[in-house]
N, C-alpha and C positions, 0 to 999 in steps of 0.2 A: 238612302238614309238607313242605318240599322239601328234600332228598338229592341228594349231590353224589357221585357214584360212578363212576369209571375202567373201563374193561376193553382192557387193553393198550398203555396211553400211561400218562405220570404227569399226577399233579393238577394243571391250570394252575395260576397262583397266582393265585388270586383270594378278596377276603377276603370268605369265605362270610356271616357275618352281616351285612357292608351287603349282600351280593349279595340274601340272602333279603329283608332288608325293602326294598329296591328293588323286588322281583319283587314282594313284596305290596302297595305304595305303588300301581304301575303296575293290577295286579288292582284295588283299589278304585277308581282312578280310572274303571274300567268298571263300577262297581258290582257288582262279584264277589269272592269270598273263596276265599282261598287251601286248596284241600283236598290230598290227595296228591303231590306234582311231584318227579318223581325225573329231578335231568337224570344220562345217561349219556357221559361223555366219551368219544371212541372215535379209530379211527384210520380212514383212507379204506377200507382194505381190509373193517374191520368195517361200518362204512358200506353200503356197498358190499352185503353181504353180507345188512341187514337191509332193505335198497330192495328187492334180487331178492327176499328169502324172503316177505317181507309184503305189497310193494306192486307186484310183479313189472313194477319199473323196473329197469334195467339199466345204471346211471349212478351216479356220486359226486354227493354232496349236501353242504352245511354242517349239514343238518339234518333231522330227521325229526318227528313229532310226532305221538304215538298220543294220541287225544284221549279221555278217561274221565269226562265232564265231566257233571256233574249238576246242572240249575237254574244255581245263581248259584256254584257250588261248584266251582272248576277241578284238574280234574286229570288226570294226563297220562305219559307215559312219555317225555320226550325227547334222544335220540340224536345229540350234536354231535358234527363229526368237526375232531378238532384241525387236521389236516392239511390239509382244507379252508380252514375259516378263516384261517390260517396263508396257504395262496395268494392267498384272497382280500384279505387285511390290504395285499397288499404290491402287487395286482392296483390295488386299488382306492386305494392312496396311504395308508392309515390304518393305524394302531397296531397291533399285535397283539392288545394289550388293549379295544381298540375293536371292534376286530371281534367279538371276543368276547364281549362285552358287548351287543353290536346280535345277534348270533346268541341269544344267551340269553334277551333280550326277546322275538324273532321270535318262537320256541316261544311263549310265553305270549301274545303276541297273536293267532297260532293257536287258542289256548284261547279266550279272549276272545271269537272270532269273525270276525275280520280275514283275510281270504284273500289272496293274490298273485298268481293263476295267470287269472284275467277280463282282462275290456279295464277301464282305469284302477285296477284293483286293485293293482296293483303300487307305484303314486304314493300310495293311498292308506297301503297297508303301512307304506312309505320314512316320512313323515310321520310314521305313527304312531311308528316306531321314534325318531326323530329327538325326537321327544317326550319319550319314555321314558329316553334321552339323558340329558339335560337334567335331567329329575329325579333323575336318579344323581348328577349334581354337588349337589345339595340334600341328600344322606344323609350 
């Protein structure tokens, strides 16, 4: 089941049932099935807040992604920070809605397996995301 839940911003608008069967579209395409995925929309300061507590980073993020993931069975806890996104949308030339979308994928290809942070891992990410894209316009 994935849940779409705020704490101290409002709900983007984004229409949840294609958002979830996109999110589970993209999971099979990895041959995984969608178990628990609770994304939490946030703000930079709460952001902020659960990097220092959890991951004792000391930096704003778009995104966090506590991985709960069992077998083939993805599941997760992930932490978007609206205000993030939001800079990043207008940094990087793209949509609000785009960004957002590319962020909410990230998290799940996290689950998947897909890292960012190696040498060419970061290309591969972009790629994968850019895929995931792509099949949003199909739902």
């Amino acid at each position: 089941m994935i849940t779409y839940q705020t704490e101290g911003v409002e709900m983007p608008a984004i229409k949840k049932r294609e958002t979830t069967a996109w999110i589970k579209a993209v999971a099979e395409s990895y041959g995984k099935r969608v178990g628990d995925i609770a994304y939490i929309f946030c703000s930079d300061e709460k952001i902020l807040e659960v990097n220092r507590q959890y991951l004792q980073h000391d930096y704003y993020t778009d995104i966090i992604t506590f991985d709960y993931c069992e077998g083939k069975r993805l599941s997760g806890d992930l932490f978007i920070s609206l205000d993030t996104v939001r800079t990043n949308a207008e940094q990087f030339g793209a949509t609000y809605e785009t960004e957002l979308h590319r962020v909410i994928i990230h998290g799940v290809l996290h689950l998947v397996g897909i890292n960012d942070k190696g040498p060419g891992e970061r290309e591969i990410m972009e790629a994968a995301e850019n895929k995931a894209l792509e099949m949003l316009k199909e739902i």
